[in-house]
C-alpha positions in Angstrom: -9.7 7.5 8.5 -6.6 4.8 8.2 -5.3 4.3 4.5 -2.4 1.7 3.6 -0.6 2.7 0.5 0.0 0.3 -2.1 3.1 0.7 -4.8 1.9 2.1 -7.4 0.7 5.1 -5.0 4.2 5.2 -3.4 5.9 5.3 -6.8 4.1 8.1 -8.0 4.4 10.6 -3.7 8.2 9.7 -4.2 8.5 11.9 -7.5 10.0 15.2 -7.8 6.6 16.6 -7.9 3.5 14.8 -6.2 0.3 15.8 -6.6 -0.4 12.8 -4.2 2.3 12.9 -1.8 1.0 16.7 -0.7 -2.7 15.3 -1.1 -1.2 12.9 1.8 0.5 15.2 3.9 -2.5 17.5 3.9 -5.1 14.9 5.2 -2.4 13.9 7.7 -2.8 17.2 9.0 -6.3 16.6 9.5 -6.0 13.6 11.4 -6.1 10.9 9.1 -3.5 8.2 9.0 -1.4 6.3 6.6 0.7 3.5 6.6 2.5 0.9 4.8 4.2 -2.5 5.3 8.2 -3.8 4.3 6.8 -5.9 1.1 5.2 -3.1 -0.4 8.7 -1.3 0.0 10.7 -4.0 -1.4 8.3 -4.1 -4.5 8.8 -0.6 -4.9 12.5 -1.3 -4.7 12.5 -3.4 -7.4 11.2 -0.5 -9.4 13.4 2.2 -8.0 16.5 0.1 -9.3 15.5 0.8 -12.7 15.2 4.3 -12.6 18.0 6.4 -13.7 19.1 8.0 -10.3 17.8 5.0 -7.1 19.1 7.1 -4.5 17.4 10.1 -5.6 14.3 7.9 -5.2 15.0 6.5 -1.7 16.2 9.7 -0.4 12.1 10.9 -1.6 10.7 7.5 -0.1 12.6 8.1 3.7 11.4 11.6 3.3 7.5 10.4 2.8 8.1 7.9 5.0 7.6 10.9 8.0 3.8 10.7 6.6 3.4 7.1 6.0 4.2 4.7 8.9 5.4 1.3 8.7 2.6 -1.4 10.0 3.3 -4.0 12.0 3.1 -7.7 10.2 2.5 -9.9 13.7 0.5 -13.4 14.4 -2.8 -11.4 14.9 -2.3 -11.0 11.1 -1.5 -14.9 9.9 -4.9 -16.1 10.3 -6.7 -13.1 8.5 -4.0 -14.0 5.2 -4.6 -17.4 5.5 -8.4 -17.2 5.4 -8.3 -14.6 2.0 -5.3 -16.5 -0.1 -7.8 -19.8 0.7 -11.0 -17.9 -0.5 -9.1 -16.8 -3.4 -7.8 -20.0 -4.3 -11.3 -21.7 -3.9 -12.8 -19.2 -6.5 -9.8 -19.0 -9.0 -8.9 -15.8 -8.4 -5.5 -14.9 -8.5 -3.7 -12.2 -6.5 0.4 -11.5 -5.8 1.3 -12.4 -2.5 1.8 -8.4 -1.3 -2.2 -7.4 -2.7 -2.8 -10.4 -0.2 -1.1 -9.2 2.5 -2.1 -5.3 1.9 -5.8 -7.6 1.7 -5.4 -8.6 5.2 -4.0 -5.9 6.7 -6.8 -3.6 5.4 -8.9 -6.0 7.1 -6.9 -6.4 10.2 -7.0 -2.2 10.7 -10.3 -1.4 9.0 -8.7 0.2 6.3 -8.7 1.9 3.3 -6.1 0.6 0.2 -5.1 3.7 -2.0 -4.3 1.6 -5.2 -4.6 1.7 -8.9 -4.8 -1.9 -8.8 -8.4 -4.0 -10.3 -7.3 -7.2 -8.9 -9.3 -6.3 -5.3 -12.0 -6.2 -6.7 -11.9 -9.8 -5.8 -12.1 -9.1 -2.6 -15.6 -6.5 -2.2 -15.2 -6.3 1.8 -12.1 -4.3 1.4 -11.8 -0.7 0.1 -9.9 0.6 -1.9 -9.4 4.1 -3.3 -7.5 5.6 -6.4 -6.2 8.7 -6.2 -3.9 8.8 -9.2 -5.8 10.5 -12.8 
């Protein structure tokens, strides 16, 4: 199975202790896959930067990053985003620009999100997981 990783999972595999992050590198093991995309990283930058010790935390995040790949954001993906933030914005809904693009890609791969976030339940046709208590 293929699982992108939003930022609030990321956040909590690049703690000291993870439950997650091993949870991860056990099922990578058994042949599932992970990734990831650059705005989800720069989002969890934004949050790193507050922390007490930011390189403590990016040394943990290029250390997961071994399990979690990076996913490519090409023109295959442009229409796919297009097509959800123009749903979205036809029914009201409201969703930040990286949930959008996590959206798409999920769609694009045939993916699972891993996220603590509500705001796809907007969109039923992608799933999502939450693996944090």
């Amino acid at each position: 199975m293929r699982y992108l990783v939003d930022t609030n999972h990321l956040s909590d595999a690049i703690d000291k202790v993870s439950v997650l992050r091993d949870r991860i590198r056990q099922m990578r093991r058994q042949g599932h896959r992970f990734g990831t995309c650059w705005p989800v990283l720069f989002e969890l930058e934004m949050g790193m930067v507050q922390t007490k010790d930011p390189e403590a935390c990016r040394r943990n995040l290029r250390i997961l990053m071994k399990e979690v790949r990076l996913r490519p954001l090409d023109w295959d993906l442009m229409p796919v985003f297009g097509q959800i933030h123009l749903r979205l914005k036809r029914e009201g809904r409201a969703l930040s620009f990286v949930d959008k693009l996590l959206a798409a890609l999920a769609q694009h791969e045939n993916a699972t999100v891993l996220t603590t976030d509500a705001d796809f339940q907007a969109l039923p046709e992608i799933r999502t997981e939450n693996w944090l208590p």
